[in-house]
N, C-alpha and C positions, 0 to 999 in steps of 0.2 A: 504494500500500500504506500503510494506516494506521501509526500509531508502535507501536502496540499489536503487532500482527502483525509491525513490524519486529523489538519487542523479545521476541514468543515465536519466530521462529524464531531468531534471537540465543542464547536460552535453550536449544532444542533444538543447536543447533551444540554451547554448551559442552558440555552432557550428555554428545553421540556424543565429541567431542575426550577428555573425561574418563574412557569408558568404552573410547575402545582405549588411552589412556594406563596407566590400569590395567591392562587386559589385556597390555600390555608386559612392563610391571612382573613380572606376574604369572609370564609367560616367562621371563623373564629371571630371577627368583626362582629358577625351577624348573629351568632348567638348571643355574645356581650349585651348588645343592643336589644335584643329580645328576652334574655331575660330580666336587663336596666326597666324595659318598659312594663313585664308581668310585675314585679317588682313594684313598679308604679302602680298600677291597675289595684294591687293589691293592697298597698297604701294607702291607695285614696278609697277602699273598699265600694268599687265598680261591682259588686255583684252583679246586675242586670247582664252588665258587657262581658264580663266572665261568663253567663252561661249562655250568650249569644255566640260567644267562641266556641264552647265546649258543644253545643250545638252542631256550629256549621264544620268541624271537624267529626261530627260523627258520636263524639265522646259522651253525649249524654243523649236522653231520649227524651222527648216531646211530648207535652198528651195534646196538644195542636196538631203537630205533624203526623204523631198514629191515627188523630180523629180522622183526618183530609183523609188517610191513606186507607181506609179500614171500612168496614162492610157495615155499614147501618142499620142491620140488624140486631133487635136489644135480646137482651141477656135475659133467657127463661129462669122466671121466680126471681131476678134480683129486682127489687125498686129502683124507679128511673125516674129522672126531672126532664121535664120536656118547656123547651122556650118556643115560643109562637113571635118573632120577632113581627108581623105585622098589626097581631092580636094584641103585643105589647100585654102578655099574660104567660106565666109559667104555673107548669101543673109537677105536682111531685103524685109517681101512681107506682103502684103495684099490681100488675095486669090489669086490668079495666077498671076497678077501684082508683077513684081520686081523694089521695092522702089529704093532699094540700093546694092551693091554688090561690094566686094574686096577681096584682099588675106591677109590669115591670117600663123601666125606660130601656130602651137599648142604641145601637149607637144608632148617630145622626146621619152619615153619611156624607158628610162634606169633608171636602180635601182642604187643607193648610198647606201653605205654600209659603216657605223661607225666600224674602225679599234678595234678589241678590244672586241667587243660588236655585240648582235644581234639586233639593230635598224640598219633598212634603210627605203630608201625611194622611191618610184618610183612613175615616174613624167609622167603621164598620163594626157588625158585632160577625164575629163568625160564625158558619153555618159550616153542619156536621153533626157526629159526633167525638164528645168532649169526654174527660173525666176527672172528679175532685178528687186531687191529688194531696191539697193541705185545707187545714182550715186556719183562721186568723180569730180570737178574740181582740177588741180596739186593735185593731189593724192601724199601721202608720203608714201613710202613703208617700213614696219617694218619685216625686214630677220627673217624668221624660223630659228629655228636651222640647218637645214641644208643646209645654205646662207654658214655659218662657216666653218662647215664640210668638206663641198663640195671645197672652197677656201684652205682650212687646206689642204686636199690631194693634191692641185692642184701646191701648191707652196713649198709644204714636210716640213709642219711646225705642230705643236699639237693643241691642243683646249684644252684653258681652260675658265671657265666659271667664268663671277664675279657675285658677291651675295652683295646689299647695307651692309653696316658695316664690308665689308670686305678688305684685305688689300694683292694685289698680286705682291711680288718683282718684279722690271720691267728690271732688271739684269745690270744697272746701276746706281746702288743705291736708285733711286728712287721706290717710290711704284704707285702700277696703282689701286686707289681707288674711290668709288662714293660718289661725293658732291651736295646733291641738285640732280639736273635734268643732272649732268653732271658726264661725267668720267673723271678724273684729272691724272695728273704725280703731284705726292706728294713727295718733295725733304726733304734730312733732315734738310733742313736750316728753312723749313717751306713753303720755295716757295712750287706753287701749278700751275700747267700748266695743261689747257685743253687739254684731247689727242684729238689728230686727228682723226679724221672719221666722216661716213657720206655723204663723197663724192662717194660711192662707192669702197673706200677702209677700213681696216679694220685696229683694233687697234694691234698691235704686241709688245710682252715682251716678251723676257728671250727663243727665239722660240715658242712661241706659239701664235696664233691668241686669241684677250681677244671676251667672249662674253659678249657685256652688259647688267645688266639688260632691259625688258620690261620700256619703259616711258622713259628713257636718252636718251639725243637729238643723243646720236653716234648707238642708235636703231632704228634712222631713216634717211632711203636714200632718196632724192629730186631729182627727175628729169627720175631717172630707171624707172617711170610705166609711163612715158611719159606726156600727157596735160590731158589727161580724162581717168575716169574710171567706164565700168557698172560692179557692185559688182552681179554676180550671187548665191551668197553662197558658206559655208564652205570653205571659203580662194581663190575663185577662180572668178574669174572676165574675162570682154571684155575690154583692157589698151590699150595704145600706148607702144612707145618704144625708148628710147637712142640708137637702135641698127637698123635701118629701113631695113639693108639687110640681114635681118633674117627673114623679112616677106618672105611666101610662102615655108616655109622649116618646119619639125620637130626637134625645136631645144627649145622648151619651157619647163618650170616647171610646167608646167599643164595648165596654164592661155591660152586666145585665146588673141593672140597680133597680133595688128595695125598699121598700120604708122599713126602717128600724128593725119596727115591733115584726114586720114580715121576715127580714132575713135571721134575727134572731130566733123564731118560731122554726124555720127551714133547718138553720145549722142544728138544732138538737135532732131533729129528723135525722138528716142527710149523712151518712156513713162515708169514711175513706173511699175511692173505688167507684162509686156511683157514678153511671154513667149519666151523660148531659146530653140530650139530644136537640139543636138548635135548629128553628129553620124559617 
């Protein structure tokens, strides 16, 4: 072999050597980076988005996605809850016997649409069958992002989002930043004031509505999903309501809502497992 030929294939070795060194790298990069961000996710206690992950990787099962997927035929001798979404009436039975029965709201049907951007949302209740999978006594409710949004256009104010370690002018002087498990008014003297929220209203600076992180107590509202709650999957539940003359209308975000004294009377009823048939 000539020196010529010694020294390209010399040259082609470094290359290959170079190009899975990089490609290492690159791995290795990218795990750093993924697990920095689970890491975060799990910091900022993103439940929601955790099991939206563990979802779309397969890792966890759905009673949304079995319900779409699965034969709508109900389960001999077990009790069942049937939603009438036009009826705006749910019946709890056990073969032709009617346990239970009331009126319900269910969603409204109208799309939200993010100014700016092609995310929206449209608030449907789902049709299928479902199954209660948890139950909730005082359920705390934790706003999607589009609790914000939808409030943002409603009062002509922006949306901005906070991120722990981060730091957003609150347009008089203070800044609106996350301490612990709380969102604060951080002043320059050092003082530090819990913002407000949580009741149903929302935290506002400089025009714009703040979202909090997931896990900060202003991430959770007390009292909006009413005394009980059957969790059917993917975000969507049978709740009570702060709003009881909204029952028997479409006026929901998707959820099937109760008065009180109705969904309380249901959850003693209603068993783990119980199927939910929607339609």
């Amino acid at each position: 072999m000539t020196r010529r030929a010694i020294g390209l294939w010399a040259l082609v070795i470094v290359v290959v050597v170079a190009a899975v060194a990089s490609a290492a790298l690159l791995v290795d990069t990218l795990l750093t980076r993924y697990q920095r961000d689970v890491s975060r996710i799990v910091f900022n206690d993103n439940v929601q988005f955790l099991e939206r992950v563990r979802r779309d990787v397969g890792a966890a099962s759905d009673s949304l996605a079995r319900a779409l997927a699965s034969s709508p035929a109900r389960h001999s001798g077990q009790p069942y809850v049937v939603v009438s979404i036009a009826d705006h009436r749910l019946w709890f039975r056990d073969g032709d016997s009617v346990l239970f029965t009331t009126e319900v709201a269910t969603g409204s049907g109208r799309i939200l649409e993010r100014s700016g951007s092609d995310v929206h949302w449209r608030f449907e209740t789902p049709r299928g069958r479902l199954t209660v999978v948890s139950k909730e006594l005082d359920p705390v409710w934790v706003p999607p992002d589009w609790h914000y949004v939808e409030e943002a256009q409603r009062r002509g104010l922006g949306v901005v989002r906070l991120s722990r370690g981060e730091r957003i002018p609150a347009g008089d002087g203070a800044w609106i930043t996350v301490v612990g498990s709380e969102v604060v008014r951080e002043f320059p003297d050092g003082r530090r004031v819990i913002a407000t929220a949580g009741d149903g209203s929302e935290i506002v600076a400089a025009g714009n509505i703040i979202v909090p992180p997931f896990g900060t107590n202003q991430r959770k509202y007390r009292g909006v999903l009413g005394s009980h709650r059957l969790n059917i999957g993917d975000g969507y539940s049978l709740h009570g309501t702060n709003r009881p003359e909204t029952v028997g209308r479409s006026v929901s975000h998707g959820c099937v809502r109760l008065r009180n004294a109705d969904i309380a009377a249901l959850y003693d009823m209603v068993p783990l497992g119980t199927p939910v048939y929607i339609y």
